[in-house]
C-alpha positions as CSV (number, residue, x, y, z in Angstrom):
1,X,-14.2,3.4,7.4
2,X,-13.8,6.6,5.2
3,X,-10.8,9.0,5.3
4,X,-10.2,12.0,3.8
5,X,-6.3,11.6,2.6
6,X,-5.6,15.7,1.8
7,X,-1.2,15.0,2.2
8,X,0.6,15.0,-1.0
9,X,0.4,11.0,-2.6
10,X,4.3,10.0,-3.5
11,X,4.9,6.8,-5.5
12,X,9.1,6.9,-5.1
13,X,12.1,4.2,-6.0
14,X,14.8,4.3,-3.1
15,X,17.6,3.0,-4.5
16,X,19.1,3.5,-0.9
17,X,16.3,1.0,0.7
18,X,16.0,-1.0,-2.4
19,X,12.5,-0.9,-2.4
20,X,9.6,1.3,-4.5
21,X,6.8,2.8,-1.8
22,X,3.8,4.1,-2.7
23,X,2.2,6.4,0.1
24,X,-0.8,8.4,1.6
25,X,-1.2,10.3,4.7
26,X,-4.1,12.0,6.3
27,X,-2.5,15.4,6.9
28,X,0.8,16.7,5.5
29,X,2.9,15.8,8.4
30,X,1.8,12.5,8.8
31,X,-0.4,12.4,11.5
32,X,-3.2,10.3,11.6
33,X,-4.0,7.6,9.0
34,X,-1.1,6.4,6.8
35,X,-0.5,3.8,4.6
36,X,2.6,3.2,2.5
37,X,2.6,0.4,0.1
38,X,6.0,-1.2,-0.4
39,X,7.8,-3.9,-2.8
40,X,11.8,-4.7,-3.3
41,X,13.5,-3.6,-6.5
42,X,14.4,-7.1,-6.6
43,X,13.4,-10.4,-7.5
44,X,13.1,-12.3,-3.5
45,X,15.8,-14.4,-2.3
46,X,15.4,-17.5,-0.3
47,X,15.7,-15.4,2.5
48,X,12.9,-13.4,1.6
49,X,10.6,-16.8,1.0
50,X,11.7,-17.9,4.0
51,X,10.4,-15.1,5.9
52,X,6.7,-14.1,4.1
53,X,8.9,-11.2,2.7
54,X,8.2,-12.0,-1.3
55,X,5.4,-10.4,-2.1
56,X,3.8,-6.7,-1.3
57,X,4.4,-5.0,2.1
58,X,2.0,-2.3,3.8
59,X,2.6,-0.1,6.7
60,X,0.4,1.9,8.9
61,X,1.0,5.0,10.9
62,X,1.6,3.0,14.1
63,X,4.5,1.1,12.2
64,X,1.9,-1.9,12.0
65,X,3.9,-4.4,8.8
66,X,2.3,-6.8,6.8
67,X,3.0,-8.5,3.8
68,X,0.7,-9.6,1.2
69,X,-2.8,-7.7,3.5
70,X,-4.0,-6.6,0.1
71,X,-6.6,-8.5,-0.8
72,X,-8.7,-5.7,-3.2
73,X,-7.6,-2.5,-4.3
74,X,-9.7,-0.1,-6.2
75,X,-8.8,3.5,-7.5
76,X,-11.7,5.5,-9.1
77,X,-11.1,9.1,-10.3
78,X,-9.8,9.9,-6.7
79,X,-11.5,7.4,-4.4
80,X,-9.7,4.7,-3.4
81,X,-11.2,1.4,-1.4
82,X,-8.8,-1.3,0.3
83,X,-9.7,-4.2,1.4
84,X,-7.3,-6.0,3.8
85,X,-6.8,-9.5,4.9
86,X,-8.9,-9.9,8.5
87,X,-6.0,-12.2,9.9
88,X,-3.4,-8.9,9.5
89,X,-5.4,-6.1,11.1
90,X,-3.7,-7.1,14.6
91,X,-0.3,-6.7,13.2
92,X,-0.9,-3.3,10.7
93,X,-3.4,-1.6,14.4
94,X,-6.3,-1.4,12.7
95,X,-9.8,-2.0,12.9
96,X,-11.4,-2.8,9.9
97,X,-10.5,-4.6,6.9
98,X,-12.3,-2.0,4.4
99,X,-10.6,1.2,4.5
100,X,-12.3,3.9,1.6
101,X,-10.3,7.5,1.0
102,X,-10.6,10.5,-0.5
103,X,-7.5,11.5,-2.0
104,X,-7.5,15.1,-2.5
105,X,-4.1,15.7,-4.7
106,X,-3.8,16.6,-8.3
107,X,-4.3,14.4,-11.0
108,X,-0.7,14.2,-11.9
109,X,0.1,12.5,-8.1
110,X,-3.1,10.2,-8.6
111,X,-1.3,9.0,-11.5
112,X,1.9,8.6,-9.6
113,X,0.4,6.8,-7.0
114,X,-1.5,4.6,-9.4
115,X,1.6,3.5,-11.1
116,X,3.3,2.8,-8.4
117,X,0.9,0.6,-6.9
118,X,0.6,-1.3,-10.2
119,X,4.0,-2.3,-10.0
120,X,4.0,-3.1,-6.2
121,X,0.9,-4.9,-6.2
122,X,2.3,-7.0,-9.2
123,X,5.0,-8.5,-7.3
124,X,6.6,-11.1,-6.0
125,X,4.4,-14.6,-5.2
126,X,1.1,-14.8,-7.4
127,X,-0.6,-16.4,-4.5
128,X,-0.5,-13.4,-1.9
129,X,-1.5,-11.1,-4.8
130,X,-4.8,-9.1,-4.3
131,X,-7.6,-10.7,-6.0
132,X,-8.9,-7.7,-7.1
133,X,-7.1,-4.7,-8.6
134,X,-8.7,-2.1,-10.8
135,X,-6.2,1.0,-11.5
């Protein structure tokens, strides 16, 4: 599946949530595709082990949640592929596991993005991080 992601890409720490989110949207007031890429500020707590909760969290338009669906992430120039864990497209609503976008933004928000998602897909549990990453 190819998109063409033309809304503005934010990378953004919320102290207020306690989390850092990296997003993309298919139009500019989120309609349509959207993904937003999430991790805690914080190391997890047994809480969070407990629960699935220590590792990387994605959410689709729909409000679909899953944590640790990133199993490849690739950002070239402005193309970005995603491959997602089969077993979570039920709970994230979506179709495919191999997602491939266009992100039309400046270079300066590509940049943003990327470094956000360095840092969220970095965290938490090594086992539920993507096996392939190439920012």
């Amino acid at each position: 599946m190819t998109i063409r992601f033309i809304a503005r890409v934010v990378g953004v720490e919320d102290g207020a949530d306690d989390c850092l989110s990296a997003g993309i949207a298919e139009t500019e007031d989120g309609d349509g595709m959207m993904f937003d890429f999430q991790c805690s500020l914080y190391e997890p707590d047994e809480q969070d082990i407990a629960l699935g909760w220590d590792t990387h969290c994605v959410v689709t338009a729909s409000q679909g949640t899953a944590y640790g669906a990133v199993n490849e992430l690739t950002l070239h120039g402005n193309v970005l592929r995603i491959v997602l864990d089969p077993d979570d497209l039920g709970a994230l609503g979506l179709p495919d596991p191999e997602i491939e976008a266009i992100i039309e933004v400046d270079d300066e928000a590509i940049e943003e993005f990327r470094s956000a998602m360095r840092r969220i897909l970095a965290y938490g549990r090594a086992d539920a991080r993507p096996s392939v990453v190439h920012l």
